[in-house]
C-alpha positions in Angstrom: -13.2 33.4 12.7 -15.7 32.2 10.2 -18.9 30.0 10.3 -18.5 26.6 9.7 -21.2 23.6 9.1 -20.2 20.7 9.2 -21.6 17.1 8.3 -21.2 14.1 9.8 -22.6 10.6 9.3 -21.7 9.1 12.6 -21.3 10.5 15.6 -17.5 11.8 15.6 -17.3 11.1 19.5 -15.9 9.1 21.0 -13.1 8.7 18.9 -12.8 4.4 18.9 -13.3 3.5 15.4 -11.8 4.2 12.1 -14.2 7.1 10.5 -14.9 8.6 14.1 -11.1 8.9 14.6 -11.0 11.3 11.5 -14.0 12.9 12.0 -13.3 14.1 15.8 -9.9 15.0 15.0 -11.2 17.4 12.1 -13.9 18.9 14.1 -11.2 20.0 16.4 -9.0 21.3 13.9 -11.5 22.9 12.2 -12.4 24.7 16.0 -9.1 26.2 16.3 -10.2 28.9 14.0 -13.9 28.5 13.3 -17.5 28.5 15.1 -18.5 25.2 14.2 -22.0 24.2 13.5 -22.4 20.3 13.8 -24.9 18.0 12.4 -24.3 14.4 13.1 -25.9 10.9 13.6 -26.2 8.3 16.0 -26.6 4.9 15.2 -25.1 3.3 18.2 -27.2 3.8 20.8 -24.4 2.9 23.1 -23.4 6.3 21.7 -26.7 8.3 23.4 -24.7 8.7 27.1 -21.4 10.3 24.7 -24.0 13.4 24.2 -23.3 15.9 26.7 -19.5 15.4 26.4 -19.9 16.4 22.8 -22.1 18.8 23.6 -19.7 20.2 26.0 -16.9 20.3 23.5 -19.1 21.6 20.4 -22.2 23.8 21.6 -23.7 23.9 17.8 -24.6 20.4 17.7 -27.6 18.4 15.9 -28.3 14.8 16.3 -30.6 12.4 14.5 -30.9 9.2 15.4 -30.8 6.3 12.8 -32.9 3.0 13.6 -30.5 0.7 11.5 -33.1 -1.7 10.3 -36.4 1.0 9.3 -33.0 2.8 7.6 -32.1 0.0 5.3 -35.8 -0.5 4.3 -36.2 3.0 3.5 -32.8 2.8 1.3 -34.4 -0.2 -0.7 -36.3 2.6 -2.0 -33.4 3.7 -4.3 -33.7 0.7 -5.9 -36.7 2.3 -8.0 -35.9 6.1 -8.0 -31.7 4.8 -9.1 -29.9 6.5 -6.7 -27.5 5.0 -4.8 -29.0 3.3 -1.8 -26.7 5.1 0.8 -28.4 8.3 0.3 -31.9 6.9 1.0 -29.9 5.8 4.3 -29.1 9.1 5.4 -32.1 11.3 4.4 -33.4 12.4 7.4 -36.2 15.7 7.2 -35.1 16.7 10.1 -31.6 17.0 9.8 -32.8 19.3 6.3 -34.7 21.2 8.9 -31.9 21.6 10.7 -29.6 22.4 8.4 -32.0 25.3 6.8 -32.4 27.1 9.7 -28.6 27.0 10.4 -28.4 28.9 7.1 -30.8 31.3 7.9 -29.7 32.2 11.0 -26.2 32.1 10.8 -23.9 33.5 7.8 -21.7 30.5 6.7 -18.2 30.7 5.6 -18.5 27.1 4.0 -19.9 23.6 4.7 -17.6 20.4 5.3 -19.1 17.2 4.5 -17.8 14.3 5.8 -18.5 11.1 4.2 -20.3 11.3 0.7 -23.8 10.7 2.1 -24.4 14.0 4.0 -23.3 16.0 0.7 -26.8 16.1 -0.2 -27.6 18.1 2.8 -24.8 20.8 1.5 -26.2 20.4 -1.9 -29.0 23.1 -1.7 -26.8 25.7 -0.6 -24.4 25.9 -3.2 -23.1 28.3 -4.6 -24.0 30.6 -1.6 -22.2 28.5 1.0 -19.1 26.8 -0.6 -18.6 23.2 0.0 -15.6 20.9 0.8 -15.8 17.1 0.9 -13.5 14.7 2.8 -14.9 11.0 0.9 -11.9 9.4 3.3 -12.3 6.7 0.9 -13.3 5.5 -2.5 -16.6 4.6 -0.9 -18.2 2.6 -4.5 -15.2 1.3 -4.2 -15.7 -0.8 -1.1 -19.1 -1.8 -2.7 -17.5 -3.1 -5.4 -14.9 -5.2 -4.0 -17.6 -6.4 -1.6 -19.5 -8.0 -4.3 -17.2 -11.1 -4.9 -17.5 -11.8 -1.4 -20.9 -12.7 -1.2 -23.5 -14.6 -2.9 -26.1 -13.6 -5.2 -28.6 -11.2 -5.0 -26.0 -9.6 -2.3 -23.0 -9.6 -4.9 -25.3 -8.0 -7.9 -27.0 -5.7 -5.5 -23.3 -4.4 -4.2 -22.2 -4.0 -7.7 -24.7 -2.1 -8.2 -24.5 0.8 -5.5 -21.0 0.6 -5.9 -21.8 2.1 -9.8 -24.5 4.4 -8.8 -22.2 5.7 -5.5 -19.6 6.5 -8.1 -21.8 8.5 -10.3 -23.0 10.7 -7.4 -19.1 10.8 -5.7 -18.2 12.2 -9.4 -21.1 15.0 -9.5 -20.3 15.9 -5.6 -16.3 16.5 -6.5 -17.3 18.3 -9.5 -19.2 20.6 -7.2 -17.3 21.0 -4.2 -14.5 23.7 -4.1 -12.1 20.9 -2.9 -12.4 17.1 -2.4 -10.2 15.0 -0.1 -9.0 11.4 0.4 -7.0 9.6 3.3 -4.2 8.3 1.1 -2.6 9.5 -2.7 -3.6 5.8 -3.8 -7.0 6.6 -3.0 -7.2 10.0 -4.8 -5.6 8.1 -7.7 -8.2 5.5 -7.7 -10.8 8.1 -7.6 -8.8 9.9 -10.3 -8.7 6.8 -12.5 -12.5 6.7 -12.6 -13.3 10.2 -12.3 -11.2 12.1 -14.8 -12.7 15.3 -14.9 -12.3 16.0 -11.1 -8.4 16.1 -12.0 -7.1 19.3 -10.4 -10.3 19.5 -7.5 -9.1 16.3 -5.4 -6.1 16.0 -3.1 -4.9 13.6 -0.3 -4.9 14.7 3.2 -3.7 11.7 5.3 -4.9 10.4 9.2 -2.3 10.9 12.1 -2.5 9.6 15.4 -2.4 10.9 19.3 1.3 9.8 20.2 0.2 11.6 23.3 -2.6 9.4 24.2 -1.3 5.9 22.6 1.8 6.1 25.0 3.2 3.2 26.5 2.8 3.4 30.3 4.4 0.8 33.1 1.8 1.3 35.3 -0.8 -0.6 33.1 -2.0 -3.7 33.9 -1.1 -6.8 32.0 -4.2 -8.0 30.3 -2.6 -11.3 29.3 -1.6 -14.7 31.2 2.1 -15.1 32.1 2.6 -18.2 29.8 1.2 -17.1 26.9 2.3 -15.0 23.8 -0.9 -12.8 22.5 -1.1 -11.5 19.0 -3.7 -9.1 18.8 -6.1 -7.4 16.5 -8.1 -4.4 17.3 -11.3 -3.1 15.4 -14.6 -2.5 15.4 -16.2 -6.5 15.1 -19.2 -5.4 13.1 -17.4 -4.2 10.4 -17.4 -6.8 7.0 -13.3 -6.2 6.4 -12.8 -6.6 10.3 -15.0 -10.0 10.5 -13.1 -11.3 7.0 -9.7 -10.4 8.4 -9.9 -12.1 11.7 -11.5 -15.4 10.4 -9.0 -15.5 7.8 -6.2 -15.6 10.6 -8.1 -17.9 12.7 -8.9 -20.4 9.4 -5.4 -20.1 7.4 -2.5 -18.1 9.6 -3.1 -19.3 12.8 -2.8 -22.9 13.2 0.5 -22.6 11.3 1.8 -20.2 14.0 0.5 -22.8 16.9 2.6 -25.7 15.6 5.7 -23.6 16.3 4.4 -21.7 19.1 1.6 -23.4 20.8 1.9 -20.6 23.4 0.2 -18.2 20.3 -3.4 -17.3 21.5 -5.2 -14.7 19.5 -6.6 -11.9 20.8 -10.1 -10.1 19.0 -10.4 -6.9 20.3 -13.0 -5.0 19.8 -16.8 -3.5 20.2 -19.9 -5.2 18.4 -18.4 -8.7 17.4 -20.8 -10.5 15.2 -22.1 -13.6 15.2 -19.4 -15.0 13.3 -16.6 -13.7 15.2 -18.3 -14.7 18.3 -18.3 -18.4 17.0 -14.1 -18.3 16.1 -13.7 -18.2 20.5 -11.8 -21.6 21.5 -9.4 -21.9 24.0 -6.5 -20.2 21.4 -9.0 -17.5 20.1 -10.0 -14.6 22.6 -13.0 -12.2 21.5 -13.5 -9.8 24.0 -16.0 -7.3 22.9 -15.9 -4.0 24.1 -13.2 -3.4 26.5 -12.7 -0.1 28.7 -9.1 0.8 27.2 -7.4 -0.9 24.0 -4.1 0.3 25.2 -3.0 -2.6 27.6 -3.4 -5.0 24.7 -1.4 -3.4 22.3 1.2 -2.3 24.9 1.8 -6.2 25.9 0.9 -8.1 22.8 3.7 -10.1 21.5 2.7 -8.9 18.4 0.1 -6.8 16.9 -1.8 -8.1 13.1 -3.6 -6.3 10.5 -4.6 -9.2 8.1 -7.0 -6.6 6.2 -7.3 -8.2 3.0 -10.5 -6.0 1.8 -10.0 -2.6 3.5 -9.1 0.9 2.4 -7.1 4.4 3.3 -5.0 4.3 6.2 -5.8 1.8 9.2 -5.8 3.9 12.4 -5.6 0.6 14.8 -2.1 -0.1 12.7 -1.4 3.7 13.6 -2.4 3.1 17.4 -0.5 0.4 17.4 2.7 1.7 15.8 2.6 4.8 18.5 2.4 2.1 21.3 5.3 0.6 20.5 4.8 -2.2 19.0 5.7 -3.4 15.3 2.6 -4.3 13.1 2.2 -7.3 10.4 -0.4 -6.4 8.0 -0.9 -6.5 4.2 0.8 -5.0 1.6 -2.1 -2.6 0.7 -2.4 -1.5 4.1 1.8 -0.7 4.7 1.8 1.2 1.2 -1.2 3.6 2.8 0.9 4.2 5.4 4.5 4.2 4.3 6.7 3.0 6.6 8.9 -0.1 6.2 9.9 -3.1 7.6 13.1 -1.6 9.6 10.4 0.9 11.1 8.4 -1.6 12.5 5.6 -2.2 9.4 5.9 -5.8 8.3 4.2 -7.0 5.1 2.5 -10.3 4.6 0.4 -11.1 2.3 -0.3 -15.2 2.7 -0.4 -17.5 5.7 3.8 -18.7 4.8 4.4 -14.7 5.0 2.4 -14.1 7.9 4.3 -16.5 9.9 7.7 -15.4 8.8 7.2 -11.8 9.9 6.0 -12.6 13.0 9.0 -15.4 13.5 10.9 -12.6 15.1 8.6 -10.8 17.2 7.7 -14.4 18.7 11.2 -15.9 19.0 13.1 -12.8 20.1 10.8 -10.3 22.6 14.4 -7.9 22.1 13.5 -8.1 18.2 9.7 -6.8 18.9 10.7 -3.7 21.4 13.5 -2.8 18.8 11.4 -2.8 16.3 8.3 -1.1 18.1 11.0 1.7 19.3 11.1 2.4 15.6 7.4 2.1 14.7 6.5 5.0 17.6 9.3 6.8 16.2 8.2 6.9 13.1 4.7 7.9 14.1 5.8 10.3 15.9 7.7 12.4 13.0 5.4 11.2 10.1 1.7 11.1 11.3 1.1 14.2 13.3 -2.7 15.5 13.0 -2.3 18.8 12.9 0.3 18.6 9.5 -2.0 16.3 7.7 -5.4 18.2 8.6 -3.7 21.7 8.0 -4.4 21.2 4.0 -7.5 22.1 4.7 -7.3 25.5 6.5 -5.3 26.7 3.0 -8.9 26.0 0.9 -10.9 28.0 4.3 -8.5 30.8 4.1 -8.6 31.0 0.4 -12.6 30.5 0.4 -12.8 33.7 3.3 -10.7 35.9 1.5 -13.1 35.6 -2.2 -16.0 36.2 0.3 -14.2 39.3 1.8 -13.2 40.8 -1.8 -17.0 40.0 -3.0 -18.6 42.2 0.1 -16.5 45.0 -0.7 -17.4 44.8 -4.3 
């Protein structure tokens, strides 16, 4: 068993959003072999009362607190030194503190960043401690695609961390031993703008708890007994959430009411934002935070991903998937993942194809559990966590055994 330190930008507990799936799911891998050392921040302080559960589960555990809007002032300081403004976020002296002492005190097999922004707090150690990086995504790439989105100086200001995180995602895979990615399209994205990392990046994938998202009878129906709920799930403060859910309300979902006015669409999710408050009507349901996801997606009549700027795998399609239920989401989204229509992931791409995938899973309730027998199935075999995080413990075991021949040398 070696020493591990591992970085975290957002708390990785509990695990009920996108990055903090990933990120609790590899601090428990990485446990099965390791003593973990974790430094991690909060800035949800819904997130404070989580603390002595994690605390519980990883003993070695940091936290700094991040006051969102002193944060973003202090990142507008990049804007003169020229680094990318999501460093400036994330620098934190105590967290360096932290992290030095760790060093000291402790011999470390390796550091493993998650998230490009805490690299600079594995930086300094190099080459004595080596360093692995899971980016998850092309992060300057979400910048970037952000920009046409929004008006100007928003748009020229994205554009430009987008450039300036690419430069510093390029000189942290140049210097970690090994660099990861959620999907091979990602990697090849990275790869396409990053040349000389070819050979120092590979894709190690997201899986799901098949255990956990498990249909169960005994649940409660969260929905009204003439009505056919589609449903979304995601954190509501996120940009490609809030686009993809007022697309549907805008362009999908009044063509799905003038064949089934019975359709009322379900939001379901923590933090919605002021615009996702203001889609609520009597068809359109934003619940906020709600105790358990699992009832929704266990009764929808259908589940949506209309995610038309996202990235990497989506672990609510996942969730969703394991819970039985068949998924209509966008082409980028069903390529991360892989499946195909017949195993319950249907593409649509335009308001037309949204509502001829979902003509079947509202006409025919047979047709949806058919299809979402599949969908778990395919889960189930495909997207376990253990075989997509085990690509990692070959780069540890290979990192421990060049330390053990160098002490005997």
């Amino acid at each position: 068993m070696g020493n591990i330190l591992y970085l975290v930008h957002r708390l990785p507990y509990p695990p009920n959003k996108g990055d903090k799936v990933r990120s609790y799911h590899l601090l428990r891998h990485l446990q099965q072999n390791h003593r973990v050392f974790l430094g991690t921040f909060i800035d949800d302080p819904d997130d404070v009362q989580h603390l002595p559960a994690l605390r519980a589960m990883c003993p070695d555990l940091h936290v700094e607190h991040i006051h969102s809007g002193s944060a973003k002032v202090k990142s507008l300081r990049g804007l003169l030194s020229r680094e990318a403004l999501t460093l400036a976020y994330y620098r934190n002296p105590g967290m360096r503190r932290w992290v030095e002492q760790t060093t000291a005190g402790h011999q470390l097999q390796a550091s493993v960043v998650f998230s490009s922004a805490m690299a600079q707090y594995a930086q300094p150690l190099l080459p004595q401690v080596p360093m692995l990086v899971d980016f998850v995504d092309v992060d300057s790439a979400k910048w970037t695609q952000y920009a046409p989105a929004h008006r100007w100086p928003l748009s020229t200001l994205y554009r430009m961390e987008g450039r300036r995180l690419l430069a510093y995602e390029r000189a942290m895979a140049m210097l970690a031993r090994r660099s990861y990615f959620v999907t091979s399209h990602e990697t090849a994205l990275f790869l396409s703008q990053a040349p000389e990392c070819e050979g120092r990046v590979q894709s190690m994938g997201n899986g799901v708890d098949a255990d956990f998202f498990m249909p169960d009878p005994r649940r409660p129906n969260p929905f009204q007994a003439n009505e056919q709920a589609v449903v979304f799930t995601g954190a509501m403060d996120y940009w490609p959430n809030i686009d993809g859910v007022s697309w549907f309300v805008t362009d999908v979902l009044p063509l799905l009411r003038t064949r089934w006015p019975q359709v009322r669409f379900y939001i379901v999710g923590r933090s919605p934002s002021a615009q996702v408050q203001a889609l609520a009507c009597g068809h359109v349901v934003v619940t906020g935070t709600v105790p358990d996801v699992r009832p929704y997606l266990q009764y929808a009549s259908a589940v949506v991903a209309p995610l038309r700027v996202a990235r990497g795998i989506q672990n609510k399609i996942l969730e969703a998937m394991a819970m039985q239920r068949p998924v209509v989401t966008v082409s980028s989204c069903a390529d991360a993942i892989g499946a195909t229509a017949g195993q319950g992931l249907l593409r649509a791409d335009s308001p037309e194809e949204f509502v001829q995938a979902l003509q079947p899973l509202l006409e025919s309730p047979y047709n949806a559990v058919a299809l979402g027998h599949q969908a778990r199935r395919y889960v189930a075999q495909e997207c376990s966590w253990q075989a997509h995080l085990s690509g990692i413990d070959h780069c540890l075991a290979g990192m421990r055994a060049q330390h053990s021949r160098d002490v005997v040398a």
